[in-house]
VOPAGU-2260 file (C-alpha; in pm, 1 decimal, decimal comma):
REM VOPAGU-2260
SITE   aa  ch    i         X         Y         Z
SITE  UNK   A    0    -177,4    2345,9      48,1
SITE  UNK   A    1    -472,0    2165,2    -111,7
SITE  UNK   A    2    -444,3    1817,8    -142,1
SITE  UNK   A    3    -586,7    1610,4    -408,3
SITE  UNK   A    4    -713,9    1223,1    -318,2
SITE  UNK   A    5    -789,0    1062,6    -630,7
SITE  UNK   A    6   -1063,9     791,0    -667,2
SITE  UNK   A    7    -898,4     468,2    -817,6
SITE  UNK   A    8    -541,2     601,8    -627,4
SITE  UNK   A    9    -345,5     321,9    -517,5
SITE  UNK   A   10    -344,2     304,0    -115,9
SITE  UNK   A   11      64,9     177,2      15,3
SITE  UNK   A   12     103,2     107,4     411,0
SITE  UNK   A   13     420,9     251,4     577,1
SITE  UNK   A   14     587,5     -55,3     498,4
SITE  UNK   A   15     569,7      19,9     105,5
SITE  UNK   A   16     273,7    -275,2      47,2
SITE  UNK   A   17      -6,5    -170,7    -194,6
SITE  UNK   A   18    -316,7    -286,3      -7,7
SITE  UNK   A   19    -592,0    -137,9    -254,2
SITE  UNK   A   20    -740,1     137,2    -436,0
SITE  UNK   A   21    -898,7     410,5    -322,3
SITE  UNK   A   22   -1302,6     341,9    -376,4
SITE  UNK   A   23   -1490,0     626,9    -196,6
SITE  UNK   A   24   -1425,2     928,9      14,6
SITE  UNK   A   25   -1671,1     952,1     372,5
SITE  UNK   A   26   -1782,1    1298,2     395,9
SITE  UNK   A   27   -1976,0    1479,7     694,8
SITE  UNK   A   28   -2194,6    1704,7     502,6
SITE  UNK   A   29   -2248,9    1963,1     763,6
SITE  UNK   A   30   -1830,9    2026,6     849,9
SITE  UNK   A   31   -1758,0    1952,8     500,3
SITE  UNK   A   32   -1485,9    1779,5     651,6
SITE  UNK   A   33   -1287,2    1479,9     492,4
SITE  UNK   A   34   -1324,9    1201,2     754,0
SITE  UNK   A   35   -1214,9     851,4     605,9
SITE  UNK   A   36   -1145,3     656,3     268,7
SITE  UNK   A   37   -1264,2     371,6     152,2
SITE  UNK   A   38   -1014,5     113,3      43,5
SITE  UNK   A   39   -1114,1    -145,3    -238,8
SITE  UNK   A   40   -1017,2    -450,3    -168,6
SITE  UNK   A   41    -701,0    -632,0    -348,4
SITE  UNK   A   42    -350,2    -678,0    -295,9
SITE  UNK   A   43    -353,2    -693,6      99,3
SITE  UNK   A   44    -688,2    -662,5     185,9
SITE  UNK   A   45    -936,5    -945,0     142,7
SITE  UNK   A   46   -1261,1    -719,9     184,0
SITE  UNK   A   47   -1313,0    -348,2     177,4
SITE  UNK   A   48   -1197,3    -101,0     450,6
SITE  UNK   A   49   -1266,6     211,7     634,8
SITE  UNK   A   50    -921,6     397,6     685,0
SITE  UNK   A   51    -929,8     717,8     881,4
SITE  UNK   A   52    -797,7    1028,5     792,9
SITE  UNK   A   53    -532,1    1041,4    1031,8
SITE  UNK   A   54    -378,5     788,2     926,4
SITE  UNK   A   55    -341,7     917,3     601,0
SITE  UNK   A   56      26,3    1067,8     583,3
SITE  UNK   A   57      51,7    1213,7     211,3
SITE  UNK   A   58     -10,8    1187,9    -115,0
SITE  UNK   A   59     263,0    1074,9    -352,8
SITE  UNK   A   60     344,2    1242,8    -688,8
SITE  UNK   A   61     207,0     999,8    -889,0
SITE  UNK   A   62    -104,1    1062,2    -691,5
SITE  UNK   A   63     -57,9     733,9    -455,5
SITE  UNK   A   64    -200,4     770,2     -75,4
SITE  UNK   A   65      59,2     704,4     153,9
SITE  UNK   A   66     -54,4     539,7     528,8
SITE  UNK   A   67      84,7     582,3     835,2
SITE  UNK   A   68      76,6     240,3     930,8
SITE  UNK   A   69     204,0    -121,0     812,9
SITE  UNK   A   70     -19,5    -335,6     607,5
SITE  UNK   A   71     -92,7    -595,7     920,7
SITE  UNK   A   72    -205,2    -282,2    1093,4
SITE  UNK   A   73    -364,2    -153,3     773,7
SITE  UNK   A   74    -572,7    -480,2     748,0
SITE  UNK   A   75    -703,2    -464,8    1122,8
SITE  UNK   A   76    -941,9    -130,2     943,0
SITE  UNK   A   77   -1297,2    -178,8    1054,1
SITE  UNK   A   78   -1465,1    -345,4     685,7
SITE  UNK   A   79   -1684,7    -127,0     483,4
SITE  UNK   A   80   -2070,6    -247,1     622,3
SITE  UNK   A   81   -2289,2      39,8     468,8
SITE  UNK   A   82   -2595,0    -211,0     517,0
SITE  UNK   A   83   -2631,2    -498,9     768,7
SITE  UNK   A   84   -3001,0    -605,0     805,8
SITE  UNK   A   85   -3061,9    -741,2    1192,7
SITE  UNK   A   86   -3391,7    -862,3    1341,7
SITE  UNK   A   87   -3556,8    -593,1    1538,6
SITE  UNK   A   88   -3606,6    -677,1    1924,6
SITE  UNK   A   89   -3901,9    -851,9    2018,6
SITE  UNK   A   90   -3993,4    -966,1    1675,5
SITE  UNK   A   91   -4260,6   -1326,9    1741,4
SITE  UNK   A   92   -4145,6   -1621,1    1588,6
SITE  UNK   A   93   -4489,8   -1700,6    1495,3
SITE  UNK   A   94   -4504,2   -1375,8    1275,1
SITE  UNK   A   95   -4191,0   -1520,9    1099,6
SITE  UNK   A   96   -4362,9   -1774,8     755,7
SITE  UNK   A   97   -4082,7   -1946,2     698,6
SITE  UNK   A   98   -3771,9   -2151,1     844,8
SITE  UNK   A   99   -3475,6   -2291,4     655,6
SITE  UNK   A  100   -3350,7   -2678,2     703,0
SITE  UNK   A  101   -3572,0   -2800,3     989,5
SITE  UNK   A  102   -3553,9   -3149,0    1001,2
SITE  UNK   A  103   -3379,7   -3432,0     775,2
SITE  UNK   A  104   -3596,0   -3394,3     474,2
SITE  UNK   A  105   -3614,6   -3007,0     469,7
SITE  UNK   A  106   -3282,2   -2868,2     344,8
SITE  UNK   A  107   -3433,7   -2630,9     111,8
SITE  UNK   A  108   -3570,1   -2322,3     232,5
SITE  UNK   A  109   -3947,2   -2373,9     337,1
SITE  UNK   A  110   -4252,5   -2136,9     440,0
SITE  UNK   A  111   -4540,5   -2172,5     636,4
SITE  UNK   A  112   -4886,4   -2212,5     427,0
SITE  UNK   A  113   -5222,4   -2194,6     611,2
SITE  UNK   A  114   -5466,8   -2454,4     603,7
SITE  UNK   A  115   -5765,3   -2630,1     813,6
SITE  UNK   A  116   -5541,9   -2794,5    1080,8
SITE  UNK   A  117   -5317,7   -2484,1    1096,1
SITE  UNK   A  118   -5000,0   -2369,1     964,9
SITE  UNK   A  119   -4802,6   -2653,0     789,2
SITE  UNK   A  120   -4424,2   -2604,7     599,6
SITE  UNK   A  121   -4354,5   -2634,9     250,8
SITE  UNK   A  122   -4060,0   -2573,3       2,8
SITE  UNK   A  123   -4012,1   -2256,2    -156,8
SITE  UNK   A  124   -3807,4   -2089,2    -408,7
SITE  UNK   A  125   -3502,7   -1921,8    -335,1
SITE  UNK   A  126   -3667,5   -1564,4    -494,7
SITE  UNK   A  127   -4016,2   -1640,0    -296,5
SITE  UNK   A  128   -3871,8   -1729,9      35,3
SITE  UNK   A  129   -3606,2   -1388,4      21,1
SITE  UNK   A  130   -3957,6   -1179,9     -25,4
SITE  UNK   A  131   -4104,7   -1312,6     226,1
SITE  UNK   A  132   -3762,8   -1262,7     461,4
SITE  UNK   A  133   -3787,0    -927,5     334,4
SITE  UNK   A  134   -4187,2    -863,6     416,8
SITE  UNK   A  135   -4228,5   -1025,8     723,4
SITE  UNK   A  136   -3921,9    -919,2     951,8
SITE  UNK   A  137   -3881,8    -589,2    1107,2
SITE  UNK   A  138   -3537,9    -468,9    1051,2
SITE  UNK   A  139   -3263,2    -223,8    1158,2
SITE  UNK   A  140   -3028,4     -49,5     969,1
SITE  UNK   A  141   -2619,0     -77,3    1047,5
SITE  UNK   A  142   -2368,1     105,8     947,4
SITE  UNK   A  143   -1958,9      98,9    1016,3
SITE  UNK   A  144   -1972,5     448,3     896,3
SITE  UNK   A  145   -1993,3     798,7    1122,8
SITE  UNK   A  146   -2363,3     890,2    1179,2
SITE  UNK   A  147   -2493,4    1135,4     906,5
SITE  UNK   A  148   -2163,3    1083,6     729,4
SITE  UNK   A  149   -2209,3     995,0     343,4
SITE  UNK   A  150   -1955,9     816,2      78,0
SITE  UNK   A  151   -1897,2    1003,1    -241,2
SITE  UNK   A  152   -1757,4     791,0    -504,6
SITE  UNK   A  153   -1671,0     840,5    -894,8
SITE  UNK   A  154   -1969,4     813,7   -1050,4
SITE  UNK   A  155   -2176,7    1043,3    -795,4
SITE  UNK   A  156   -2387,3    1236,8    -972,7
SITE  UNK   A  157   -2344,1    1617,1    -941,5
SITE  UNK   A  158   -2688,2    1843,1   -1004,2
SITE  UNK   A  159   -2741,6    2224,9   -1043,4
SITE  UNK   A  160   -2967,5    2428,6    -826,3
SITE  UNK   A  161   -3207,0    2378,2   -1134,7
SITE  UNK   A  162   -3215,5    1970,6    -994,4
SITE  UNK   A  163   -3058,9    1933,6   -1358,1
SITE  UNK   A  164   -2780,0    1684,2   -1398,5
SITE  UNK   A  165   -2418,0    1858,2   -1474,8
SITE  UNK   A  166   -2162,3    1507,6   -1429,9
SITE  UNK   A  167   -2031,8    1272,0   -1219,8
SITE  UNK   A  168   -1781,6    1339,2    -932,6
SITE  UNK   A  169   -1457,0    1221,8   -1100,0
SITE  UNK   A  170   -1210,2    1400,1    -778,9
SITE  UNK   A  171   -1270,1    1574,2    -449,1
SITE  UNK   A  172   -1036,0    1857,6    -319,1
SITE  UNK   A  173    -971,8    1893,0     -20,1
SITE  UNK   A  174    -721,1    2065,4     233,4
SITE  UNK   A  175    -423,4    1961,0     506,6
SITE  UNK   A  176    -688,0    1996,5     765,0
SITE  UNK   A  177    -938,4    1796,6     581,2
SITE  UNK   A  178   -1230,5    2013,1     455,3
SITE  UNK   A  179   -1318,6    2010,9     158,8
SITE  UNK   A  180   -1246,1    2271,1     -89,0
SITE  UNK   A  181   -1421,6    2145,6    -431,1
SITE  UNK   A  182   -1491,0    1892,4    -668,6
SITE  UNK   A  183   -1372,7    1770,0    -975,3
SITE  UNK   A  184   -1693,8    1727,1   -1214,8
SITE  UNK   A  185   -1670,8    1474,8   -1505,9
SITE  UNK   A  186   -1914,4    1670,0   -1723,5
SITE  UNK   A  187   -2001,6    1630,9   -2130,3
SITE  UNK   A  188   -2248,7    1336,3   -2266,0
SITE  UNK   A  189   -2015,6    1228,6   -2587,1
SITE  UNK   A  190   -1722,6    1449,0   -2554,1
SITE  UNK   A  191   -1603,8    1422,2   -2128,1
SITE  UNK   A  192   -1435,0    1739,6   -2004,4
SITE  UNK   A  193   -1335,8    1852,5   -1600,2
SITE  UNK   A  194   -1498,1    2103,2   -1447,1
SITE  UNK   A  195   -1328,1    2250,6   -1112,0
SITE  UNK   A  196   -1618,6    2338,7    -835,3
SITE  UNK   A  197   -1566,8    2541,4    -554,2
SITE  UNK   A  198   -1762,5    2489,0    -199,9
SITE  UNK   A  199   -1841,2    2813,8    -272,8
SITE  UNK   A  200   -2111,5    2685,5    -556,4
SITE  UNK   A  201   -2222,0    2399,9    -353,8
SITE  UNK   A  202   -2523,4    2383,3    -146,8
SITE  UNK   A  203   -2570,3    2025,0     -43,0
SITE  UNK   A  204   -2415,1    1645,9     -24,6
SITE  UNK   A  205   -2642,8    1363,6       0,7
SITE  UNK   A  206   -2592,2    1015,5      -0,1
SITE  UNK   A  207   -2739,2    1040,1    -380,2
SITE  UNK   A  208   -2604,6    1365,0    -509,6
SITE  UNK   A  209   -2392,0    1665,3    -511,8
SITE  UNK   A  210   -2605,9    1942,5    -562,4
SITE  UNK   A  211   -2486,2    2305,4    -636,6
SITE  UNK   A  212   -2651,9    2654,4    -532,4
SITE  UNK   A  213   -2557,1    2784,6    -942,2
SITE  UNK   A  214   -2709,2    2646,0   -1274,3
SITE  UNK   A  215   -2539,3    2463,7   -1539,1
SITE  UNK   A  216   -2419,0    2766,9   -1714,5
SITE  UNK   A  217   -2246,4    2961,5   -1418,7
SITE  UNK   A  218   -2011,0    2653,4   -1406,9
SITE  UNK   A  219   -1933,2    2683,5   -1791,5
SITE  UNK   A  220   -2095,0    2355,6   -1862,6
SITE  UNK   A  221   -2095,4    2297,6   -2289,1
């Protein structure tokens, strides 16, 4: 039995709350397994969250996802992070140019300038002292999500083997055990129309694209 997770599908806990929509779906590319959904948050949840697959129970006729647990449960989900800048280890505070608030008259963000006694403070934009955050500190990448693991989300963009673009991912397929068995392509500039995609015709995921082993025309693009 092949069950079909729609993007924008509302998301009820076992207690018969709606605690979001269903934003993304977290893929391993190399199992082409189904490994968690992202929830949208709304209703119960006050940020987004990472729900498992097992605790996904079943998908409802009108195409709602069904949870195994109660909303309070449902809530305790790790949040989506995809991105959470740190400062790497060892990093010199005098390599840092800037400092924020340091002392009564210095509320505003403020930046080290060079001159002949040495390095003195002054204020900065908001825009100028975020470049220089962004320039000067070593950073780390963080995610909440499984290492290698990649969100697909309406809107992904689906290529041919050509690196020509077909659509957009409107629907992934996917069976009881959770691999995936195809996607639903939202193809056609003016005039949309579905195309059905086997795994069969793809060849990669990325975190930027779907991109199929066929061209356009062996999919029956118009």
């Amino acid at each position: 039995m092949t069950i079909d997770i729609r993007l924008g599908s509302m998301v009820v806990s076992s207690d018969g709350k709606r605690v979001g929509k269903v934003d993304g779906l977290v893929i391993d590319p190399d199992s082409k397994n189904m490994l968690e959904i992202i929830v949208h948050q709304g209703f119960v949840f006050s940020t987004d969250r990472i729900i498992d697959m097992r605790y996904v129970d079943h998908v409802d006729d009108d195409g709602s996802v069904y949870l195994t647990v109660d909303a309070a449960v449902a809530e305790q989900m790790p949040p989506l992070v995809t991105r959470d800048y740190v400062v790497a280890s060892g990093a010199s505070q005098e390599a840092i140019p800037f400092t924020v608030g340091r002392g009564p008259m210095m509320s505003a963000p403020t930046m080290a300038r060079s001159g002949p006694v040495g390095r003195t403070m002054h204020p900065s934009s908001e825009a100028e002292y975020l470049e220089a955050v962004a320039s000067a500190i070593p950073v780390a990448v963080r995610s909440d999500l499984p290492d290698g693991a990649v969100v697909i989300d309406t809107g992904t963009d689906v290529i041919d083997a050509d690196g020509d673009k077909i659509g957009t991912v409107d629907d992934i397929l996917y069976d009881e055990s959770g691999e995936l068995t195809g996607f639903v392509i939202k193809a056609g500039r003016f005039h949309h129309y579905d195309i059905t995609v086997p795994m069969s015709k793809v060849d990669a995921i990325t975190k930027r694209y779907v991109r199929l082993n066929v061209d356009a025309e062996s999919v029956k693009v118009k």
